[in-house]
C-alpha positions as CSV (number, residue, x, y, z in Angstrom):
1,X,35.0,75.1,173.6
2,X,36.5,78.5,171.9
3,X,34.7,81.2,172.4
4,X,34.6,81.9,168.5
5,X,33.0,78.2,168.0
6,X,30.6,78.3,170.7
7,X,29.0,81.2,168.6
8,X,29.0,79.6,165.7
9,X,27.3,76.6,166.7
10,X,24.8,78.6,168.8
11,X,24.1,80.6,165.8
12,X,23.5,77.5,163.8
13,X,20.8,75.7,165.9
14,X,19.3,79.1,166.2
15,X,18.9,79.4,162.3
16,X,17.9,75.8,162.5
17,X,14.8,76.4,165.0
18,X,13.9,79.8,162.7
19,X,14.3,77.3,159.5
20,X,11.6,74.3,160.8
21,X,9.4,77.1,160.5
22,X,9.6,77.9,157.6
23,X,10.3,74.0,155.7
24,X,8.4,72.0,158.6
25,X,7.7,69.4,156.2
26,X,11.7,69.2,154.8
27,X,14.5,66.6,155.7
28,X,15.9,67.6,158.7
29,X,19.8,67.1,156.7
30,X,18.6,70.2,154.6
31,X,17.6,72.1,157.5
32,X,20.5,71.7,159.2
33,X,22.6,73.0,155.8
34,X,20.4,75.9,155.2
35,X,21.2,77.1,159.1
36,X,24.9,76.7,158.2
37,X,24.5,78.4,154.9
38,X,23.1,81.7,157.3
39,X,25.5,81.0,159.9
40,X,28.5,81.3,157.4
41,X,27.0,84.2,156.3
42,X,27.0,85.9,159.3
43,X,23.0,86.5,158.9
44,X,20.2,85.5,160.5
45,X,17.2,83.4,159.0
46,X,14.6,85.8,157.0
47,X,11.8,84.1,156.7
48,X,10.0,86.6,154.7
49,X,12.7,87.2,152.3
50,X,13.0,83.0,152.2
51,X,9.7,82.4,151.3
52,X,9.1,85.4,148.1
53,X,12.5,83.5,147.1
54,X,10.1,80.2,146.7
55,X,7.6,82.4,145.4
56,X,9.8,83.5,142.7
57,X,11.1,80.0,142.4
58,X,8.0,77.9,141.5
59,X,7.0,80.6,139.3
60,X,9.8,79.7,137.2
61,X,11.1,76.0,137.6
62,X,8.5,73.4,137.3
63,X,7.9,70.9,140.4
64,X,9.7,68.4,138.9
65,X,13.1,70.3,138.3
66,X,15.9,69.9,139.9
67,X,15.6,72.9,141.4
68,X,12.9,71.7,143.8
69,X,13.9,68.5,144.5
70,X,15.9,67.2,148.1
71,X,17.9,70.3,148.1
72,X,14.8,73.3,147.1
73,X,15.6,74.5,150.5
74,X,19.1,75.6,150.0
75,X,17.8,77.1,146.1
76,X,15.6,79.1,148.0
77,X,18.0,80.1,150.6
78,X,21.1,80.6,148.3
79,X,18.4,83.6,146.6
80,X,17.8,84.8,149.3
81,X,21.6,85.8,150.3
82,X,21.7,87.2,147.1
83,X,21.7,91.1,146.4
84,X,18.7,90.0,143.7
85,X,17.0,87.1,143.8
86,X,15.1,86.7,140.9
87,X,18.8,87.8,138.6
88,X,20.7,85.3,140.8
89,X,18.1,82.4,140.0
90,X,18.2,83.3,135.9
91,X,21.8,83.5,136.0
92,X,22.2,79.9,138.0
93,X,19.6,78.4,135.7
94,X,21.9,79.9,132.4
95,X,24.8,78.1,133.7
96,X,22.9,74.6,135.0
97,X,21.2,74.6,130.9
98,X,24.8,74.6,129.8
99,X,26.1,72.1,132.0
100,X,23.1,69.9,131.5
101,X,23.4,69.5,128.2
102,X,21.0,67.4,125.9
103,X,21.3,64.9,129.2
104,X,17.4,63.7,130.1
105,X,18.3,62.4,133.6
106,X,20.2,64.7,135.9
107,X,19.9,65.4,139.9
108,X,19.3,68.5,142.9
109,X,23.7,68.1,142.5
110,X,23.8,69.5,139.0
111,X,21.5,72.9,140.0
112,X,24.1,73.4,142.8
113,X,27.2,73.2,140.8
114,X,25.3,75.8,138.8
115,X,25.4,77.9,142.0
116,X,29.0,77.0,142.3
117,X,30.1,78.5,139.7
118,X,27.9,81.0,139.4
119,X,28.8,82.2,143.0
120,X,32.6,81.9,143.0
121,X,33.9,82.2,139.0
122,X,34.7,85.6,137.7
123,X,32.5,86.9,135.1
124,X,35.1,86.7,132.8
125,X,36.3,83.4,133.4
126,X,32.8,81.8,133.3
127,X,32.6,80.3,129.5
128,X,36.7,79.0,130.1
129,X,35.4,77.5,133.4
130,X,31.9,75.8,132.5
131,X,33.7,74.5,128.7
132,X,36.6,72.6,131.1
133,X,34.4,71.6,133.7
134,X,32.2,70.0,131.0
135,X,35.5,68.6,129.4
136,X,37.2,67.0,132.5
137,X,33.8,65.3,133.7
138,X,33.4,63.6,131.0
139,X,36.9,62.2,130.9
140,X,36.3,61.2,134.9
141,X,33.3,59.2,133.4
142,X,34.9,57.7,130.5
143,X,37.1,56.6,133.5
144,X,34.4,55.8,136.3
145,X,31.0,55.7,134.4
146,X,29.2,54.0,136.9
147,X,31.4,55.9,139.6
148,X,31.2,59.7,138.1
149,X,27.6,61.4,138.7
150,X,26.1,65.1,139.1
151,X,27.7,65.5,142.4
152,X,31.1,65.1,140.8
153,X,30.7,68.1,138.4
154,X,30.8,70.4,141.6
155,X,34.5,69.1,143.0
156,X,35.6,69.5,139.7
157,X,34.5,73.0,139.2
158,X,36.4,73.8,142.2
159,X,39.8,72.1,140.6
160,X,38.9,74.4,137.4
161,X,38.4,77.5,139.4
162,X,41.7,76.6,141.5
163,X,43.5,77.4,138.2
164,X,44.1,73.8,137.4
165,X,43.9,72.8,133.2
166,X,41.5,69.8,132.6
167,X,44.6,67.8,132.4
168,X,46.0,68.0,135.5
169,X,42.3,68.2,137.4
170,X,42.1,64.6,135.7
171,X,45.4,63.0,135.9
172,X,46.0,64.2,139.8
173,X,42.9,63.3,141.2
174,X,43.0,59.7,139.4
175,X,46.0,59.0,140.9
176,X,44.5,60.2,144.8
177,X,42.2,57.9,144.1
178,X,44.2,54.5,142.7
179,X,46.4,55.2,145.6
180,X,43.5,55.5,148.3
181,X,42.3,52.1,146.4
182,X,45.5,50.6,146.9
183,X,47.0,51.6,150.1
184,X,43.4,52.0,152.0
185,X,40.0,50.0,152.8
186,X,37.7,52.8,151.1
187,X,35.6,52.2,149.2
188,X,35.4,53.6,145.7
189,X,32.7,56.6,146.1
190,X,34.7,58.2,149.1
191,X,38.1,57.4,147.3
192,X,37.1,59.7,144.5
193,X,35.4,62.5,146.1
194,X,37.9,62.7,148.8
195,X,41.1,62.4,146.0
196,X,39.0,65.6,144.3
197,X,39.0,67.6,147.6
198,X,43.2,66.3,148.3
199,X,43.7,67.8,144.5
200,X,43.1,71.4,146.0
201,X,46.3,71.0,148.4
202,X,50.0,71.7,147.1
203,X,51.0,69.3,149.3
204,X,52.9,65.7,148.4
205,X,50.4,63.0,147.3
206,X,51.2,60.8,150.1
207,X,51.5,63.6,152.7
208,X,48.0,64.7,152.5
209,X,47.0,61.3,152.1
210,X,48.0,60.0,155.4
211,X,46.9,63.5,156.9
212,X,43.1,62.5,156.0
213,X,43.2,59.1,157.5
214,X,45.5,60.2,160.7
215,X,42.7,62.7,161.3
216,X,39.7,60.2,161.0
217,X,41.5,57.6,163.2
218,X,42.8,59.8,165.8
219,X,38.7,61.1,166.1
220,X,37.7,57.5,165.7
221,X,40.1,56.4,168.8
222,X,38.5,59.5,170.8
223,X,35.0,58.0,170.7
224,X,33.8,61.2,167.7
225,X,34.6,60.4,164.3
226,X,31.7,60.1,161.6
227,X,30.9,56.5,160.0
228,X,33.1,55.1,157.6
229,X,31.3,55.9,154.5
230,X,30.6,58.8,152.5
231,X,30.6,61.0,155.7
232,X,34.4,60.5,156.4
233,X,35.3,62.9,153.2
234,X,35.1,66.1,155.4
235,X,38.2,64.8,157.1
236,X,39.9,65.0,153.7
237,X,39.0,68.9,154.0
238,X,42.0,69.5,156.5
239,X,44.8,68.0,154.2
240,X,45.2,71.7,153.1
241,X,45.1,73.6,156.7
242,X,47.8,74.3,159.2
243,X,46.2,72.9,162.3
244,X,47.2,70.8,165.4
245,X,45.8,67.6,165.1
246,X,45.3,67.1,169.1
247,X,43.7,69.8,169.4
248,X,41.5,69.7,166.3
249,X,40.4,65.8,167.8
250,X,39.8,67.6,171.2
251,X,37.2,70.5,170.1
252,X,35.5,68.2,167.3
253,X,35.1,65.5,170.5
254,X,33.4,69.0,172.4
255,X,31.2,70.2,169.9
256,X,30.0,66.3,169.3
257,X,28.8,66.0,173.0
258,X,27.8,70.1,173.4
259,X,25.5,69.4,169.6
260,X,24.4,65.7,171.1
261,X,22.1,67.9,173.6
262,X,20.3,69.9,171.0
263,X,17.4,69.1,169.3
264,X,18.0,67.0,165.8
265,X,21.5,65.7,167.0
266,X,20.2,62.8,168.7
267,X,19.3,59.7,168.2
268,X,15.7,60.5,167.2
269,X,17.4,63.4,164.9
270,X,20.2,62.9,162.0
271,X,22.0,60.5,164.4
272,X,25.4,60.3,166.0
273,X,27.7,60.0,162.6
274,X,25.9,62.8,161.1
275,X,26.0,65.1,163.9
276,X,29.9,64.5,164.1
277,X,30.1,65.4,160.3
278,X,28.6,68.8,161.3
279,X,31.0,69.3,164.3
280,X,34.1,68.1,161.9
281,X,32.6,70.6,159.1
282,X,31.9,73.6,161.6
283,X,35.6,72.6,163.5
284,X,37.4,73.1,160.0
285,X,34.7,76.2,159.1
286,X,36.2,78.2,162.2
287,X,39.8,77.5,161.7
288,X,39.6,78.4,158.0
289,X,38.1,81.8,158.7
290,X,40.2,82.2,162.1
291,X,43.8,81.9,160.9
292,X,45.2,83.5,157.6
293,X,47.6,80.0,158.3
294,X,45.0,77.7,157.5
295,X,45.1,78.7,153.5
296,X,48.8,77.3,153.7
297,X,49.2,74.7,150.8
298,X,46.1,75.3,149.0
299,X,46.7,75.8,145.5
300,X,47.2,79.4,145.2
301,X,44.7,79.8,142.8
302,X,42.0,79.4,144.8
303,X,40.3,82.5,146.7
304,X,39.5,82.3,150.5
305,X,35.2,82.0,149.1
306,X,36.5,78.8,146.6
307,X,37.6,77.4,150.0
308,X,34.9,78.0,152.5
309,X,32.4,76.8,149.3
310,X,34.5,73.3,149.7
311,X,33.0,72.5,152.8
312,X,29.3,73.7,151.6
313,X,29.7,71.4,149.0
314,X,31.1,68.5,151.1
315,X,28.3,68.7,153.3
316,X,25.4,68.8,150.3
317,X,27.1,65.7,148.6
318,X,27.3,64.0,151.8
319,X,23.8,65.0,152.6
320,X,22.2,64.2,149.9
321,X,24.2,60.6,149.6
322,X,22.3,59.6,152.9
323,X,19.1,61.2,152.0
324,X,18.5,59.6,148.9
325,X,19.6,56.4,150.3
326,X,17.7,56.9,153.5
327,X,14.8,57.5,150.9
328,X,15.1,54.3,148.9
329,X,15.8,52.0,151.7
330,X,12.2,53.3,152.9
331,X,10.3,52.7,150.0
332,X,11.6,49.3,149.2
């Protein structure tokens, strides 16, 4: 394994043994993000500083915001990056008011595209952004209302911020996703996340089309590719990078089997298709921040923290797909 991506992945189960300790009671998916959240950082967990950010938290969101739901963790931890934590949580709160709406029923997904924005729009571009953000999500509902939910509204902040109008964000990423429909078994939910993440590359529609699936069957015929669900977006990250494919396959299959011998990688942990997720998203994590190549064909638009936040947001979507299904299935 690289030298560069052994570090990183010893740095993340490091954060993730500092982390039990401070959320021993929290899903072991959220751990896991939280670690990677430090590790990208460069920092090491703070307890201390982690838990006056929950202090400061439940002293203004109420238990049952969205705030403190499945992902209070990463609320907690997102503060506690921050140069100010109490400013950062009143500013994220502004932003998730406004893109709430007058809707009743809204998710842990809508407080972090708050922190999306927040973290990676210009000040001055933050009424253009949230206004076409609102605009273009509703349109992708008019189109897919039973499809389009609060985990949308954080991929299509990402197409606004990428300097794409509300027209284009729209009219590209529908046609990703009819052709994934039409050309791929996948199922709906994947198609359209994954044809939001392709709308981020310059490259032809077909082009980084075929690049996603290539990718997910050449890990699948090495024995290390994720399920084919929900989890098989992150492949649909690459589309956008200059890498060799071989040798991408090759060090996701290494980091699979070296993360397979650490504690919550197992099969009594998040399981084998989840622990390839994290090798696939901490693979494409260290090539994007390794090579100045691997922001070839992104939209131009788009600044190098708009594409490291991609795969953060990947991973919470995912996450929090398999938690809340994971969660249902155990209380029927």
């Amino acid at each position: 394994m690289k030298p560069s991506l052994q570090a990183r992945a010893q740095a993340q189960v490091r954060n993730e043994v500092a982390l039990r300790k401070v959320s021993k009671l929290g899903f072991e998916e959220v751990v896991k993000l939280g670690a990677m959240l430090y590790t990208n950082a460069g920092k090491q967990v703070d307890a201390d500083r982690i838990k006056e950010c929950k202090r400061i938290l439940k002293s203004k969101a109420g238990v049952f915001s969205d705030f403190r739901s499945v992902l209070e963790l990463v609320v907690e931890i997102k503060m506690a990056l921050s140069d100010d934590p109490e400013a950062y949580l009143d500013a994220v709160m502004g932003i998730y008011e406004r893109l709430k709406g007058g809707r009743v029923f809204t998710s842990s997904m809508l407080a972090m595209a708050a922190t999306t924005i927040y973290e990676n729009c210009p000040p001055e571009r933050l009424d253009e952004v949230v206004n076409d953000t609102l605009e273009a999500y509703a349109r992708v509902k008019e189109q897919h209302s039973f499809l389009t939910g609060d985990a949308d509204m954080s991929m299509i902040a990402l197409m606004i911020m990428a300097g794409k109008d509300v027209d284009s964000a729209v009219d590209e990423a529908e046609s990703l996703f009819q052709t994934m429909k039409a050309n791929y078994r996948i199922g709906s939910d994947v198609a359209q996340s994954a044809a939001m993440v392709l709308a981020l590359c310059d490259k032809p529609a077909e082009q980084k089309i075929a690049e996603f699936f290539d990718l997910y069957q050449a890990c699948k015929d090495a024995g290390h590719a994720t399920s084919r669900d929900k989890s098989m977006v992150i492949y649909s990250a690459y589309a956008g990078k200059s890498y060799d494919r071989a040798e991408v396959v090759g060090t996701i299959g290494e980091l699979d089997e070296w993360l397979k011998g650490q504690k919550g990688y197992g099969m009594l942990g998040v399981g084998g298709s989840m622990r390839r997720l994290f090798a696939a998203s901490m693979t494409l994590e260290d090539i994007q921040l390794g090579s100045a190549a691997s922001k070839a064909g992104v939209t131009g638009a788009v600044t190098q923290a708009v594409v490291e936040e991609l795969v953060v947001i990947l991973m919470m979507i995912i996450l929090t797909s398999i938690i809340i299904s994971a969660t249902a299935s155990a209380n029927r």
